[in-house]
C-alpha positions in Angstrom: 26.1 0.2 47.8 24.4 2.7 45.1 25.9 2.4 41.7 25.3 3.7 37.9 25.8 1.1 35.2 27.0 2.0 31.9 24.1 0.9 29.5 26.1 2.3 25.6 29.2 3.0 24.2 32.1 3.9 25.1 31.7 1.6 28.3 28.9 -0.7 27.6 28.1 -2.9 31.3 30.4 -1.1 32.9 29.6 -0.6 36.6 30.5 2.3 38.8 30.2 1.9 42.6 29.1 5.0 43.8 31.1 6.4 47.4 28.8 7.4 50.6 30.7 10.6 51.7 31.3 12.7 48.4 30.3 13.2 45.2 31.7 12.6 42.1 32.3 14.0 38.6 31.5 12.2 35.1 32.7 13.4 32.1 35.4 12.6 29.1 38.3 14.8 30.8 41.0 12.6 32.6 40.6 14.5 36.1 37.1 13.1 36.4 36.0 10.4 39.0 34.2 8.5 36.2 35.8 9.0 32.8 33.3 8.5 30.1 35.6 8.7 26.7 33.1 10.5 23.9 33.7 13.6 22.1 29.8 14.2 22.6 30.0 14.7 26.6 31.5 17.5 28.1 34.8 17.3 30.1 33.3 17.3 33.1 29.2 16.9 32.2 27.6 15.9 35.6 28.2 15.6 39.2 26.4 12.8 41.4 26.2 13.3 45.4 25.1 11.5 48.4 23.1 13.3 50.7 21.4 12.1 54.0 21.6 8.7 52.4 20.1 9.8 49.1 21.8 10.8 45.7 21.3 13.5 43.9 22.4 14.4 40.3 23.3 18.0 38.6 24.4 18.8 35.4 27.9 20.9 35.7 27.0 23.4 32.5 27.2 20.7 29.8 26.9 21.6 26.0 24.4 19.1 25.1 23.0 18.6 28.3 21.5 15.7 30.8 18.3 14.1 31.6 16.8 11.5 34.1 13.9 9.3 32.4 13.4 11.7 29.4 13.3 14.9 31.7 16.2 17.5 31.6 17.7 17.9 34.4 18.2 21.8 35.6 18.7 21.6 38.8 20.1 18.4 41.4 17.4 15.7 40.8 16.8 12.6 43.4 17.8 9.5 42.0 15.4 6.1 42.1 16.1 2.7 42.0 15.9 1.8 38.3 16.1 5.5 37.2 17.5 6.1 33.7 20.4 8.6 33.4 21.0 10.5 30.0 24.2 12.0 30.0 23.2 13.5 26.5 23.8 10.7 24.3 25.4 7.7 27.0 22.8 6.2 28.5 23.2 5.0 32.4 21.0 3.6 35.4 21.1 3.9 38.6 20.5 0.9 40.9 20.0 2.1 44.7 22.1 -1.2 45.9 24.7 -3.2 44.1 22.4 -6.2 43.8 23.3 -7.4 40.1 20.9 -5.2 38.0 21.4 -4.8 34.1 24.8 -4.0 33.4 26.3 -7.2 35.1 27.5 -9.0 32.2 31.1 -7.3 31.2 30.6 -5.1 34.3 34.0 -2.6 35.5 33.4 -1.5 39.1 35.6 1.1 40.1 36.9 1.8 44.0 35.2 4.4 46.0 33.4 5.3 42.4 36.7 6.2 40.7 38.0 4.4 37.4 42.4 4.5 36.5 42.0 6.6 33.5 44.2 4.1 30.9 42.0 1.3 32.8 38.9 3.1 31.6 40.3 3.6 28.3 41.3 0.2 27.7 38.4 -1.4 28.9 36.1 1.0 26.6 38.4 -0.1 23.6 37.6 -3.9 24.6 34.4 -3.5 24.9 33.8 -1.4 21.5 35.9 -4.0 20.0 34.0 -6.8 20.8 31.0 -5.3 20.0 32.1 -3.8 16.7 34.6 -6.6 15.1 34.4 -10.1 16.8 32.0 -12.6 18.3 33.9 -14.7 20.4 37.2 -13.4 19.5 36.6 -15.5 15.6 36.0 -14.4 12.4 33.7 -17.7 12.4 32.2 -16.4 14.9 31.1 -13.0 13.6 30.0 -14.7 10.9 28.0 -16.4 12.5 26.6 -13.5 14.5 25.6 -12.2 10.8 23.8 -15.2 9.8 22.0 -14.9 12.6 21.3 -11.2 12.2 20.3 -11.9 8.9 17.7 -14.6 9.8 16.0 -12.3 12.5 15.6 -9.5 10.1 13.7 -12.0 7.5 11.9 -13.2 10.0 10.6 -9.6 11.1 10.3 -8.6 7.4 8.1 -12.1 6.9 5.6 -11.3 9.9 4.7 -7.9 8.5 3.3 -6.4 5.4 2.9 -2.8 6.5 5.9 -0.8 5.5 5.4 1.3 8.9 5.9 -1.6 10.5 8.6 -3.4 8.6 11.2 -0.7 8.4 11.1 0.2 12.5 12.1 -3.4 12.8 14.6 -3.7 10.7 16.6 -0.7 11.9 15.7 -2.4 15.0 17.6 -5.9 14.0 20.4 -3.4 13.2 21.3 -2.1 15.8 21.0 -5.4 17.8 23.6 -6.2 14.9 25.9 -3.2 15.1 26.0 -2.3 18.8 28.2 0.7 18.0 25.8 2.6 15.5 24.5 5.9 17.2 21.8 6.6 14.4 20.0 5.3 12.0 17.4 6.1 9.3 15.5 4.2 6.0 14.2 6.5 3.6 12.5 5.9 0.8 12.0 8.1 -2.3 8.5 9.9 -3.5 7.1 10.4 -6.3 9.2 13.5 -7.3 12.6 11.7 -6.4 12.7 13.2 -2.7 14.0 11.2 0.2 11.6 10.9 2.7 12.4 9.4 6.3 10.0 6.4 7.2 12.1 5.0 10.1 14.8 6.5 12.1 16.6 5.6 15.2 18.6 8.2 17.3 20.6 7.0 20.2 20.6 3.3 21.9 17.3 4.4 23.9 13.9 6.1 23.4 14.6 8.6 26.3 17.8 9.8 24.1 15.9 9.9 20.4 15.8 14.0 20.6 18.9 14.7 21.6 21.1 12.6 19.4 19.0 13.4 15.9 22.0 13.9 13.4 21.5 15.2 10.1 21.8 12.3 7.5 24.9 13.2 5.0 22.9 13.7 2.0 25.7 14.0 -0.3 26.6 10.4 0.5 23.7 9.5 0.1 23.3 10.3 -3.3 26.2 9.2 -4.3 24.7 5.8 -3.0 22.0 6.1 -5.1 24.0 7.3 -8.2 26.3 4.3 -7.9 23.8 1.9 -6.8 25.9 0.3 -4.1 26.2 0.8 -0.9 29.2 2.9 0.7 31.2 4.1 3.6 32.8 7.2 4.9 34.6 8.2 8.0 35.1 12.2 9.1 36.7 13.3 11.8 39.2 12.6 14.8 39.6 9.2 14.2 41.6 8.4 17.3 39.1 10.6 19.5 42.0 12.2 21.1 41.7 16.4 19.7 39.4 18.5 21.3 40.1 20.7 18.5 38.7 18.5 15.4 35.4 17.7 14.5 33.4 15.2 16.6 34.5 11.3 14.5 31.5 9.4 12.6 31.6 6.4 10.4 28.6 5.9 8.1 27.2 3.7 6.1 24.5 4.2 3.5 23.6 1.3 1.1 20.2 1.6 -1.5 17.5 -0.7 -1.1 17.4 -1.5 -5.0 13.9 -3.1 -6.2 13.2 -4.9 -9.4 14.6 -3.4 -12.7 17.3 -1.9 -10.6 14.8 0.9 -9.4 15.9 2.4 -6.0 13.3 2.4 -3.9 15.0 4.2 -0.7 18.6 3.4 1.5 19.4 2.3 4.4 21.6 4.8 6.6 23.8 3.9 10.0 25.8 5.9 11.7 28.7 5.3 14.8 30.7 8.0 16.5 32.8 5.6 18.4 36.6 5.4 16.3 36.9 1.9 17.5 33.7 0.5 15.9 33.9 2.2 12.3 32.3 0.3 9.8 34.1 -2.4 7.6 33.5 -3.9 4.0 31.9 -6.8 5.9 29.1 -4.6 7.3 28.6 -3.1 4.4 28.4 -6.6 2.9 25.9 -7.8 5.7 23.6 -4.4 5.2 23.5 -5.3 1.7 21.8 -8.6 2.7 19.6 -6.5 4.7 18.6 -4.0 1.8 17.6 -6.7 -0.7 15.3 -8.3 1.5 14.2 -5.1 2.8 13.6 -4.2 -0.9 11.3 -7.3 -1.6 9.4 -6.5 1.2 8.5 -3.1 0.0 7.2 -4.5 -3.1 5.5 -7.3 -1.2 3.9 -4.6 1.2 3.4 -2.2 -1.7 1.2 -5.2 -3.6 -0.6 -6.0 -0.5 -1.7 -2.1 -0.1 -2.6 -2.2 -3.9 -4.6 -5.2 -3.5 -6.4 -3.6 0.1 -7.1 -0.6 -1.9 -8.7 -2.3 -4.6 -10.5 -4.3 -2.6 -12.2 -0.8 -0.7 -12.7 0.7 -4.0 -14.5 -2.6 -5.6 -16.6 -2.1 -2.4 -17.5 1.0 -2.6 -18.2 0.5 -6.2 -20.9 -1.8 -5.0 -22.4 0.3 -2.5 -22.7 3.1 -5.0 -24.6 0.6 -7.5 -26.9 -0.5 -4.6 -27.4 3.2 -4.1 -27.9 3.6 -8.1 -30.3 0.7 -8.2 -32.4 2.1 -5.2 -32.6 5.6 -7.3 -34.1 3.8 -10.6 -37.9 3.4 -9.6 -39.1 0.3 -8.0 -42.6 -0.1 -10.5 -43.7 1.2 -13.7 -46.4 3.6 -13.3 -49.9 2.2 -13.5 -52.2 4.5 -16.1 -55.2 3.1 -17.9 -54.7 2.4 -21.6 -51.2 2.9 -21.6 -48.2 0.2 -21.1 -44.3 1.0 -20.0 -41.2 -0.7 -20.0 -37.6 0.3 -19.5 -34.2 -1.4 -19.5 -30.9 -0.5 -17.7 -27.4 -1.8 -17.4 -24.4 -0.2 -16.5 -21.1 -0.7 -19.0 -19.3 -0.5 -15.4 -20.2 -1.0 -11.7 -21.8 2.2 -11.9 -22.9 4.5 -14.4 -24.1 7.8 -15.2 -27.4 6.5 -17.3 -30.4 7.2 -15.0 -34.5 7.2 -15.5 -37.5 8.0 -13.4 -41.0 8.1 -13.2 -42.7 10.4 -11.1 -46.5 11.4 -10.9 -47.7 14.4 -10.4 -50.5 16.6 -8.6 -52.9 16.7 -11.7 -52.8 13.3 -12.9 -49.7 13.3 -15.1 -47.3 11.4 -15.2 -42.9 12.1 -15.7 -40.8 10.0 -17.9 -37.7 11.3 -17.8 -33.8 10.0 -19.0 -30.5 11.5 -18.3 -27.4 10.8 -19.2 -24.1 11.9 -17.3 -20.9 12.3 -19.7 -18.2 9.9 -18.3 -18.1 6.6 -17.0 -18.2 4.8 -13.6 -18.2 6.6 -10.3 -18.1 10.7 -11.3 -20.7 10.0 -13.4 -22.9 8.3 -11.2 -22.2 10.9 -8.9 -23.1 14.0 -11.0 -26.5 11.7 -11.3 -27.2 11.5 -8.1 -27.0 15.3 -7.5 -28.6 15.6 -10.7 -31.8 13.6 -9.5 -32.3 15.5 -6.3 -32.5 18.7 -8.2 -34.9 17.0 -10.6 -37.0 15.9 -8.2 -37.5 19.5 -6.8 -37.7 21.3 -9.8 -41.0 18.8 -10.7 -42.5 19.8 -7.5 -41.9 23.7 -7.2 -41.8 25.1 -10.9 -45.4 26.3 -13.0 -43.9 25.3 -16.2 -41.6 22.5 -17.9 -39.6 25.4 -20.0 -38.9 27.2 -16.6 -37.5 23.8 -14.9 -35.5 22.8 -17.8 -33.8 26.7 -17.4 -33.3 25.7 -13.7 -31.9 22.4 -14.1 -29.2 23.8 -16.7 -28.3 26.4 -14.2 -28.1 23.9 -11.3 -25.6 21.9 -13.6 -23.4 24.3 -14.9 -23.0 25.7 -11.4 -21.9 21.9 -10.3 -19.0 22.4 -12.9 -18.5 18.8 -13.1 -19.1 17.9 -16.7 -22.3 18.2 -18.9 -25.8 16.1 -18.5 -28.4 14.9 -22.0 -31.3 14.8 -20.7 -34.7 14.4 -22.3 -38.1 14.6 -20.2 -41.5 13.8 -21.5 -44.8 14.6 -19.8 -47.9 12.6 -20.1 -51.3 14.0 -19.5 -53.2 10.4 -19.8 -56.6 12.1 -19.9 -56.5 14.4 -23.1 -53.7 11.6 -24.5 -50.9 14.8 -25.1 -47.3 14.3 -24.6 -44.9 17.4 -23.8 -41.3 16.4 -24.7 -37.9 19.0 -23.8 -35.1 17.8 -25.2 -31.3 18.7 -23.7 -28.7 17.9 -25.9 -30.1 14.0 -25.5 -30.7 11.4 -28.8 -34.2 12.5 -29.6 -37.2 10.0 -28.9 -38.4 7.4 -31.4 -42.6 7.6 -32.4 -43.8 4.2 -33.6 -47.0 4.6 -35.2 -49.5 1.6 -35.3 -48.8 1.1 -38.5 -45.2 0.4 -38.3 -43.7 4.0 -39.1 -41.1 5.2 -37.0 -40.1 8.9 -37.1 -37.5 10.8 -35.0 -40.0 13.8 -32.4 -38.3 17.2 -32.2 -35.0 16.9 -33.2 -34.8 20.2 -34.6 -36.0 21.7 -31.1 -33.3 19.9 -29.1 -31.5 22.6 -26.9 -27.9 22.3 -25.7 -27.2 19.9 -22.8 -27.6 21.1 -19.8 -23.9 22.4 -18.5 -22.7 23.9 -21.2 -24.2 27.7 -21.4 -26.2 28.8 -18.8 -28.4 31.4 -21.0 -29.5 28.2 -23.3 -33.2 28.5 -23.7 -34.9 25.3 -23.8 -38.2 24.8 -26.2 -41.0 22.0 -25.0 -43.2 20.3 -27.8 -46.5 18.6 -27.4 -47.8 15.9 -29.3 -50.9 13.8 -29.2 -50.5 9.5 -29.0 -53.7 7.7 -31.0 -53.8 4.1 -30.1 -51.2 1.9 -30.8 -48.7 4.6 -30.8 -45.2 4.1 -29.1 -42.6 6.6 -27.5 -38.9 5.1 -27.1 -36.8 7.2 -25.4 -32.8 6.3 -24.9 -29.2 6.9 -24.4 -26.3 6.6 -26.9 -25.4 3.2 -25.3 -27.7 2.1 -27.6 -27.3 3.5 -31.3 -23.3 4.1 -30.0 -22.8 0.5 -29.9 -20.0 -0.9 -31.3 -19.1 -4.7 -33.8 -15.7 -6.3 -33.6 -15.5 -4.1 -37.1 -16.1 -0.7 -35.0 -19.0 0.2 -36.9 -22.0 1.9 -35.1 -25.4 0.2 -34.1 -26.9 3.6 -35.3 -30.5 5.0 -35.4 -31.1 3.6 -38.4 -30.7 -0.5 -37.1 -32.9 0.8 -33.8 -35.5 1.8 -36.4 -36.1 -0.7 -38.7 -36.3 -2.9 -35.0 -39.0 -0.7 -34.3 -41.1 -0.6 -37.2 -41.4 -5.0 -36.8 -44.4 -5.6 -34.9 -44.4 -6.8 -31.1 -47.3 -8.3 -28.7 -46.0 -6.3 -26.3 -44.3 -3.4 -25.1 -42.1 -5.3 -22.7 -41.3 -7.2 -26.0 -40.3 -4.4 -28.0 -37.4 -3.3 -25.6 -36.4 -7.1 -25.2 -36.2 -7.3 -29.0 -34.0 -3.6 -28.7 -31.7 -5.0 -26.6 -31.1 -8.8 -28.3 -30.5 -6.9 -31.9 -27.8 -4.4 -30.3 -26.2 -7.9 -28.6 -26.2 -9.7 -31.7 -24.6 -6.6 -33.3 -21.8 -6.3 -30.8 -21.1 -10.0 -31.5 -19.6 -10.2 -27.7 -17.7 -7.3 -27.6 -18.4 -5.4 -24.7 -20.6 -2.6 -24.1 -18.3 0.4 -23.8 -20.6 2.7 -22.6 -24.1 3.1 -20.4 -27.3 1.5 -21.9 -30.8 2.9 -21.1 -34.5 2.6 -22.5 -37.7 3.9 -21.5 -41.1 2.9 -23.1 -44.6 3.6 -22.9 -47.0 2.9 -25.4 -50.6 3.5 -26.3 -52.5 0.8 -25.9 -55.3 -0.1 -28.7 -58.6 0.3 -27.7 
C-alpha cells in the first residue's frame, strides 16, 4: 500500500496509509481525511487520488501554496516513490509501498488514510512534546541531550575557521537541538552597526527555505543587543485553536557577545508550534552556543587577518622583485668616466628609483626620482613614472620639452607629486645638462676637495603640482677628477635617536675627504648617515647616483 509520511511538526513520523478507491483531503480543518494541525496550512490545502494505480496530487486553492521536490504544484502532479511533498511549510514523502521508509520510528498509520481527529491532535501534542521538552521522559535526560548538543556544536565550530562555514553549521546543530524551530538566522553587525544575515535557515528542509522566510523581529532583537542577554517572546494564539488571531511564534534571540563585551551579531530561532515554545533552559543552552560561537568569530576573524597579511607580504615581494628588475642591471661603461649608485628601500617597496639609459648620439641618462609616500602607492606611481620616462628620452628634440611632458603626464595621473632630477652626459665634449624638479639639487666635488651645490636656484617645481611649470636645463663642463652626486632626501632627511637631521652640510664635508674610488665615496655616504642614525631606522627611501671624472 502507498503512504505519505509526516517528515515535521505538527506530526513528525507520522504515517498515513493512503486508500486505493478515493482520494483524500489534507489540511488543518477537522472534516479532513488527514488532519495536519498548523495555522500555516489551509483548512483543507491538498487533495491526493489514486488513479489506474497511480496517485496524483492537487492543491485545493491553498494560501501559501504546495510543491513536490521544490516545484509548485499547479495542477494534479504524479507522485514517485521517494517524492518529497511540501504542503507549504510541513514537509511529507511519499513511499509507493508501505515498506518501512523514513518516517518509521514514532509512525501513526491511519485506516483507509483517515486519522480520529482528537487521535491526531493528541498524538501531534506527544510528539511536539517530546521533541520540545523531554528526552526520554527525564529532565536528566534533556540534559543530557544538551550536553550533547553542546559538544557537537564545538566540535563543528573546532573543524572550521571560515565564518561562512561555521555559522551554517551551527544553526544546523540547532535545529538537530530544537526539533520544533521553524526558522533560524545568525547575523552579525557591520561596520556601521547594521545587522547583516550570514546564515539563515527556513523551514526543516531545503525544498521549503522560500516559502517559510519570516521576517526576523528586529525590535527584539535590539533589545537583545541593548540588554546584552539573550531573550524570549511569544505572539499569538497560543493554544492554536482561533482562526481569527494571528498565526503563534515563540522566539528566541540571544547576542553572540565577543571580548570586552562587544556584540559581535545574535543568534535568532524561531517555532510556530504552541506546544514547543521556548523555555529559560533553551535560552540557557543557546547561550552556551553564542559564546562559543563568539570565540570562533574572533578565532576565524584572526585567521583571515593573518591570510590577508600573509597575501599582502607577498605581494609586497613580488612588487620589490618587480622594483629591483626596474633599477638597471650595470653601470654604464664610458671611457674616462666611473659610476656608482646605492639603493635601499625604508620598506618592502619604495618610491626612490634611478636609471641609466644611453642614447642615439653617444650620451648617456642619469636620472633619479623620487615618489612622495612610502611603500606600495609610491612604488606604483614609479613604475608608471618610468614608462613615461623612458618614452619621453626616446621621442622628444629637447630635455626642456620632456621635462614639460613628464610634469603633464604626472599631474594628469593625480596621484601625488614626483622630485626628480635628470642629468645628461655628452662623454665626448665632457658637458653635463642637469633639470632639476623640485629634487635636492646635485653635489660637484672638485679634485680639489670643494664641494658646491649645481643649480639650486634653477630648480623648478616637482613635477605634479602645476601643469604650466616651466622647467630650465643647465650645462656644465667636468675637468678631471670632478664628481657629480645626485640623491634623495633619504639621505640628508635622516634622522639620530636626538631627531636631528643628517643634512647637506654632514653629506658635504663627507664629500670634500678624499676617496680611491668612486664606489668608495658612496660606501663612505652611506656608513656616515648609519653611524649618524645610531640604529634607528631609516624612515624614508635612500638613493645615490655617482659618476665621476676620472683623472687623466
Amino acid at each position: 500500500m502507498a503512504s505519505l509520511v509526516v517528515m515535521g511538526p505538527p506530526a513528525r513520523g507520522a504515517r498515513y496509509v493512503l486508500p486505493v478507491a478515493r482520494g483524500l483531503v489534507i489540511g488543518r480543518s477537522g472534516f479532513c481525511d488527514i488532519v495536519l494541525n498548523k495555522r500555516s496550512l489551509s483548512r483543507e490545502h491538498a487533495r491526493v487520488f489514486e488513479l489506474n494505480g497511480q496517485y496524483f496530487i492537487v492543491d485545493m486553492g491553498s494560501v501559501n501554496g504546495t510543491s513536490v521536490n521544490g516545484r509548485p504544484v499547479r495542477e494534479p502532479t504524479l507522485l514517485k516513490d521517494g517524492d518529497r511533498v511540501n504542503l507549504h511549510d510541513v514537509p511529507l514523502t511519499f513511499c509507493a509501498l508501505d515498506n518501512g521508509k523514513p518516517g518509521s520510528s514514532g509512525e501513526m498509520a491511519a485506516s483507509n488514510g483517515q486519522l480520529d481527529n482528537s487521535g491526531g491532535e493528541l498524538a501531534n501534542t506527544k510528539i511536539s512534546s517530546l521533541n520540545s521538552h523531554t528526552v526520554d521522559g527525564t529532565s536528566d535526560g534533556r540534559l543530557k541531550k544538551q550536553l550533547n548538543s553542546l559538544l557537537v556544536i564545538a566540535h563543528r565550530l573546532g573543524s572550521h575557521l571560515s565564518v561562512d562555514e561555521i555559522l551554517p553549521k551551527v544553526l544546523d546543530a540547532l535545529f538537530q537541538a530544537f526539533p520544533q524551530a521553524t526558522n533560524g538566522e545568525i547575523l552579525l553587525l557591520d561596520g556601521c552597526g547594521a545587522l547583516i544575515p550570514r546564515a539563515s535557515k527556513h523551514g526543516r528542509d531545503g525544498d521549503s527555505a522560500l516559502l517559510t522566510a519570516v521576517p526576523i523581529n528586529l525590535p527584539l532583537t535590539q533589545k537583545a543587543i541593548e540588554a546584552c542577554r539573550g531573550l524570549i517572546e511569544h505572539h499569538g494564539d497560543i493554544d492554536g485553536r482561533s482562526a481569527l488571531e494571528d498565526r503563534f511564534s515563540s522566539m528566541m534571540c540571544i547576542p553572540i557577545v565577543g571580548s570586552g563585551r562587544n556584540v559581535l551579531g545574535v543568534i535568532v530561532l524561531e517555532t510556530d508550534e504552541p506546544a514547543g515554545r521556548f523555555v529559560d533552559e533553551d535560552l540557557q543552552l543557546v547561550e552556551g552556543v553564542a559564546v562559543m560561537t563568539a570565540q570562533a568569530i574572533g578565532y576565524s576573524r584572526a585567521h583571515d587577518l593573518i591570510l590577508e597579511n600573509e597575501r599582502h607580504r607577498q605581494q609586497l615581494e613580488m612588487a620589490r622583485d618587480i622594483q629591483i628588475r626596474m633599477l638597471p642591471s650595470a653601470r654604464p661603461a664610458v671611457a674616462g668616466y666611473a659610476f656608482g649608485d646605492y639603493y635601499r628601500a625604508a620598506r618592502t617597496v619604495g618610491g626612490d628609483w634611478y636609471t641609466y639609459r644611453s642614447t642615439s648620439n653617444g650620451c648617456v641618462v642619469i636620472a633619479v626620482a623620487d615618489a612622495a609616500g612610502k611603500g606600495l602607492p609610491a612604488a606604483l606611481k614609479i613604475v608608471d613614472f618610468a614608462s613615461e620616462l623612458r618614452h619621453c628620452l626616446e621621442s622628444t628634440a629637447s630635455l626642456k620639452k620632456a621635462m614639460s611632458r613628464l610634469n603633464q603626464f604626472v599631474c594628469e595621473l593625480d596621484e601625488g607629486f614626483i622630485t626628480f632630477c635628470v642629468a645628461v652626459l655628452d662623454p665626448r665634449e665632457h658637458r653635463l645638462s642637469i633639470a632639476n624638479a623640485g629634487h635636492p639639487a646635485p653635489l660637484r666635488r672638485r679634485a680639489d676637495g670643494v664641494v658646491e651645490a649645481q643649480g639650486a636656484e634653477r630648480s623648478g617645481l616637482p613635477f605634479g603640482v602645476d601643469p604650466l611649470e616651466e622647467y630650465h636645463p643647465f650645462s656644465l663642463m667636468l675637468s678631471p677628477g670632478d664628481e657629480i652626486v645626485l640623491y634623495t632626501d633619504g639621505v640628508n632627511e635622516a634622522m639620530n635617536r636626538k631627531n636631528e637631521l643628517f643634512g647637506t652640510a654632514r653629506l658635504c664635508d663627507v664629500l670634500a675627504a678624499p676617496a680611491r674610488e668612486l664606489e668608495t665615496r658612496v660606501r663612505a655616504i652611506i656608513d656616515h648617515v648609519e653611524q649618524f642614525c645610531g640604529g634607528r631606522s631609516s624612515s624614508d627611501d635612500t638613493c645615490i647616483v655617482a659618476l665621476s671624472r676620472l683623472l687623466t
